[in-house]
N, C-alpha and C positions, 0 to 999 in steps of 0.2 A: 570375599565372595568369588566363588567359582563361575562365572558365564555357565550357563544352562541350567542349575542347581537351583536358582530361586530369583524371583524379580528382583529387579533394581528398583529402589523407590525412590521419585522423583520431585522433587516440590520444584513446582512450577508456579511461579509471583507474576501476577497481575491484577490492578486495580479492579477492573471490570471485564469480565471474561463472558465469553460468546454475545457481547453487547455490540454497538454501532462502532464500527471503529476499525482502520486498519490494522492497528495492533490486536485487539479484542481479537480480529478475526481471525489474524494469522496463529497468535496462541488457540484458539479453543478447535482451529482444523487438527493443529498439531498435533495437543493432548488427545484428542478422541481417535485418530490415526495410532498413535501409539497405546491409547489404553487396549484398544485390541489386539494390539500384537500379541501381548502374551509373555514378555518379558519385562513387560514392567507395570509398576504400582504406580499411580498418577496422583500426586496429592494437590490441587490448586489454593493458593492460598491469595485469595481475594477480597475485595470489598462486596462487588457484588457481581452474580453469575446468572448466567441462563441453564435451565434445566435440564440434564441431556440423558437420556438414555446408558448411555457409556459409564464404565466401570470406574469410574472419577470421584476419590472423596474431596469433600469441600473444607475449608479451612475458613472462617470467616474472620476478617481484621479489619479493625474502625480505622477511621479517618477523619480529622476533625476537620470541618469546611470551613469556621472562620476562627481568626483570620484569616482569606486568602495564601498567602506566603505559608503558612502552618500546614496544607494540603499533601502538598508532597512530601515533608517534612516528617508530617504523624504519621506518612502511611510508610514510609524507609521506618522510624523507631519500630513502630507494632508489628513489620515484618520479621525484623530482628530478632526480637522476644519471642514471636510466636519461633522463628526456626532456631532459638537457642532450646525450646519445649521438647523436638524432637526430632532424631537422627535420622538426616537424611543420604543416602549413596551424594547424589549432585543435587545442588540446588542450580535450576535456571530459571533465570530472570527477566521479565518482558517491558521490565519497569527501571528507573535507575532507583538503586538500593543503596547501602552501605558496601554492604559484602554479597559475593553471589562466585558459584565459581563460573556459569555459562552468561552470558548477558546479548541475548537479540538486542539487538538496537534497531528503532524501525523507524528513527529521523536522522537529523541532522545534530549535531551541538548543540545545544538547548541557546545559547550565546548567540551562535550562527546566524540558527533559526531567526532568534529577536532581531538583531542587528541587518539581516543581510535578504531577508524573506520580509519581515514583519516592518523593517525599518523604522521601529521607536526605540524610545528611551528606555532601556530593563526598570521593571519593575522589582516591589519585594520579590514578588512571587519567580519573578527569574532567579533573581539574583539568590533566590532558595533554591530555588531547581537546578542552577549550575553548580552550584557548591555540593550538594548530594550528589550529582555526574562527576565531578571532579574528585572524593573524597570512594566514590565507588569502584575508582578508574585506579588511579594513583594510591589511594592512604589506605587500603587494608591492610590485612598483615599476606595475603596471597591476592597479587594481581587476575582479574577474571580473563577468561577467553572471551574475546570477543564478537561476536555473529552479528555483525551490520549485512542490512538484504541488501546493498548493493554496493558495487565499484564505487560509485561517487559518494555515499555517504563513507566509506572507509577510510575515501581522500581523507574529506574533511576531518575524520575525529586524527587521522596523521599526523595533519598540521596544525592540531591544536594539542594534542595530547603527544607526551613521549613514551609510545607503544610499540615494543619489541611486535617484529612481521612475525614470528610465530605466533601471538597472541591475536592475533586479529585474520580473522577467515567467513569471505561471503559466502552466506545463506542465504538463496533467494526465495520467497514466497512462490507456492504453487497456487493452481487455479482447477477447481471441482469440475470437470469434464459434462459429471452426468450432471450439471445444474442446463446443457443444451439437450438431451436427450429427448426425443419425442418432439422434439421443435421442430416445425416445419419453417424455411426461409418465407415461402411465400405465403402462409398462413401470416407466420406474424408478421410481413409487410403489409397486408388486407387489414389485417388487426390496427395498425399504430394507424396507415393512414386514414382509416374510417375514425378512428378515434381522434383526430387532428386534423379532419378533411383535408387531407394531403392527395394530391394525385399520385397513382403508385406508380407513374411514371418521371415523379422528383428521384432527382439525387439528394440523397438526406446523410448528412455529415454529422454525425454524434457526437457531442462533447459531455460527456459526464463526470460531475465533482459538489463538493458539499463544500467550495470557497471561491468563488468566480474570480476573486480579485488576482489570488497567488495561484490560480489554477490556467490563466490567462482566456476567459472568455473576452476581453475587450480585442486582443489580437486577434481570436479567429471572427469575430464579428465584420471589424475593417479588414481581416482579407480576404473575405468573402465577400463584400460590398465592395474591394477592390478588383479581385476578378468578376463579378457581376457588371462592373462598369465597363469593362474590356472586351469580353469574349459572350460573344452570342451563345454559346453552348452550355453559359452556364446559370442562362436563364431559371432553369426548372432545380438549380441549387435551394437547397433549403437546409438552415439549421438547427438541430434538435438537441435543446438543452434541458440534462435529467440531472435533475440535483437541487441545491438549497443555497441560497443566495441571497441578494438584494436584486429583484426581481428588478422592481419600478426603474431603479438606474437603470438597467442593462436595456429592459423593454426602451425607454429612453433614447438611450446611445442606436439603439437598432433603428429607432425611428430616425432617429436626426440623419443617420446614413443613406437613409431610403431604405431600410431592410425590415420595416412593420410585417410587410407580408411573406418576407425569409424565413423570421425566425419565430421559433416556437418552445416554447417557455414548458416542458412537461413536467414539472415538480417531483418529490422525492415517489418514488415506487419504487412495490417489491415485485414486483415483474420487470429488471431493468434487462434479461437475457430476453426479453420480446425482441426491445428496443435495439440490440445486439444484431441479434440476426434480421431483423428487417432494414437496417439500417446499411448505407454506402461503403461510408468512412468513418475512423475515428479517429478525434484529433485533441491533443493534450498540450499544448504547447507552455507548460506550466513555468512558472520562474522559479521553483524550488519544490522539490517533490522527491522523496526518500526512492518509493518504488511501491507506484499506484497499482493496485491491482485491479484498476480497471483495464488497464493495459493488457495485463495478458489474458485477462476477460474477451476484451475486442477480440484478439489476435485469437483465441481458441471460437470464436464465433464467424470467422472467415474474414475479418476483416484487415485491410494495409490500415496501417496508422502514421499518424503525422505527431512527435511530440520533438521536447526542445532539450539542447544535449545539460541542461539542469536537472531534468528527468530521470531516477536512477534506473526506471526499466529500458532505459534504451543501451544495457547491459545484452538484452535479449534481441533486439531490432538489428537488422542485416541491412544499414541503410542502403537502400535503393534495389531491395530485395523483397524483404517482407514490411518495411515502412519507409519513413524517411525523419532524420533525424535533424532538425535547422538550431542555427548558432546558439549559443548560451543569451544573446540578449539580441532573440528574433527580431527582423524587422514583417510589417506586414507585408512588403513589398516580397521577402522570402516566402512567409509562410502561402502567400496567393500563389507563387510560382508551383510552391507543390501539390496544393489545388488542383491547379491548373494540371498537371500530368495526370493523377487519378480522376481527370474527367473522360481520359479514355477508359472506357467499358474491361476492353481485352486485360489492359496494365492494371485495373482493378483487381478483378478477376483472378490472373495470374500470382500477384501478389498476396490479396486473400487470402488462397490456399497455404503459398507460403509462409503467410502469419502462424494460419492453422497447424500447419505441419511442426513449427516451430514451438507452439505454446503444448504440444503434446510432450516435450520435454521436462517441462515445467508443473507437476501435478504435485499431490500436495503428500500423495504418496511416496515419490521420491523425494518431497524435500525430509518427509517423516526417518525413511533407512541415512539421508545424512545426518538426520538430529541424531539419529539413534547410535552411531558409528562414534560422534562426539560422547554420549554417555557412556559408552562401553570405554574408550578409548581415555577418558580423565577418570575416572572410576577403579581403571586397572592401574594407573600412574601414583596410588594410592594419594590422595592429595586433598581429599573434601576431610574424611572423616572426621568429624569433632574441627572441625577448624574456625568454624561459627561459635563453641563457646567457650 
């Protein structure tokens, strides 16, 4: 195929597309960024999708739910089959599969993850999902390119995997601009504090996540009840938790601290770019974290952030510029300390902007012309065609 002369047609593999989900989200920005371009054909081949307007046909492929262990398992066969069905320019993949020639990757090791985040025992269902990672990585008959969204997660698949550095190249996730547009800052701080009876004169520190445990709300809870115990000025702190959880423990631990009247528990919503722009700070100090895209959420909503160097988007953070980035295994005595400097106004302020200025790099349109640079660029290297059957 001649570039200009006719689309490239794409199958693009994911379980569930435009659904909850980092993954979900970063695929179905993508696909719809590029179905419009006008150079290519967009085929998703999924479990289950959300509806889009965009010029996307849909592929539908089961998955069998039990057993467990069998999940990821039936949904790599049924991919297979369905893309042995029919010819595609590049397959990319958002999923571990058998064969793929592009593969996002948008964790850690599946291994890693278990052992090193989750700290149990692998289960079937790992020990199924590692052996497809490893068997997708390593045993085809043509090794994939690799697109991990960030520096730390590419560490990691290094030292586990033996992956030629040509084959492995960061992608990092962009962030929808116009989801702040028409926002006013001071409307939605009226808004959140009325809805929370907050005084709009609190400093309100945002933690947003859908796993409190590996997201670390317990560290910024005590170092915030740590700087609260210190510094007069940081009276009028309050913490603003958006996301899904074990509420009762946390509500709990905020008690036990003295922090019942800190912290505020706002649960999952879809207004979270309120919460953004009415809000201080934001702070992620996560103990394992691919590359949250609340992050560069905050940061395009004007805010410095505090997250932990386990964190892959602190890829993007200029520490002690536009955030600040504290150890692999924070203490709270650290993360209070950084507290403690964005409670002056000016250095907030200052910083914000520089978040903002920063997360303007990062749209979901530029990450679309790198995807798209990758299709043209393995496509001309003749290398997919028929290779799947």
């Amino acid at each position: 195929m001649v570039q200009g002369t006719e689309k490239l047609k794409i199958a693009v593999v994911i379980p569930r597309y435009g659904l909850v989900g980092g993954a979900e989200g970063f695929a179905s920005q993508l696909c719809e960024s590029l179905a419009e371009d006008g150079r290519f054909e967009i085929h998703v081949i999924a479990n289950k999708w959300k509806e889009t307007t965009s010029p996307i046909a849909f592929r539908k492929v089961p998955i069998v739910p039990f057993p467990r262990f069998f999940r990821p398992l039936s949904f790599a066969l049924f991919v297979q089959k369905r893309l042995r069905e029919e010819d595609y320019d590049v397959v990319h993949s958002h999923e571990r599969i058998f064969q793929t020639d592009l593969l996002t990757i948008h964790g850690f090791p599946h291994m890693t993850w278990v052992k090193e985040a989750r700290r149990k025992r692998p289960s079937l269902f790992d020990i199924s999902t590692a052996w497809i990672e490893k068997k997708g990585i390593e045993g085809g008959e043509t090794r994939p390119i690799l697109l991990p969204v960030s520096t730390l997660v590419k560490e990691e698949y290094l030292k586990l995997y033996n992956i030629p550095e040509s084959n492995i190249h960061v992608v990092h996730p962009g962030v929808s601009l116009d989801r702040f547009k028409g926002l006013e800052r001071a409307w939605c701080r009226q808004d959140i504090c009325q809805k929370h009876r907050l005084s709009e004169d609190s400093l309100l520190v945002l933690f947003v996540g859908m796993n409190f445990e590996i997201k670390g709300l317990d560290l910024v809870l005590k170092a915030a009840a740590e700087l609260k115990g210190r510094e007069e000025r940081s009276k009028a702190l309050k913490v603003l938790v958006v996301g899904k959880g074990n509420i009762r423990k946390y509500k709990a631990m905020a008690n036990s601290l003295g922090m019942e009247d800190h912290v505020i528990f706002a649960g999952v919503t879809s207004q979270v770019e309120k919460y953004y722009m009415g809000s201080d700070i934001f702070i992620l100090p996560s103990r394992y974290d691919a590359f949250p895209l609340v992050t560069l959420e905050a940061m395009a909503a004007g805010l410095p952030v505090i997250i932990s160097e386990h964190v892959g988007s602190k890829d993007v953070i200029e520490n002690g510029t536009n955030g600040f980035v504290v150890g692999p295994d924070p203490s709270v005595q650290e993360l209070s300390r950084f507290l403690s400097h964005l409670l002056d106004r000016d250095l907030r302020m200052q910083m914000g902007q520089k978040a903002a200025m920063r997360a303007c790099n990062f749209t979901w349109e530029r990450t679309a012309e790198v995807m798209a640079d990758f299709y043209f660029k393995f496509q001309r290297a003749g290398t997919t065609k028929g290779h799947l059957g």
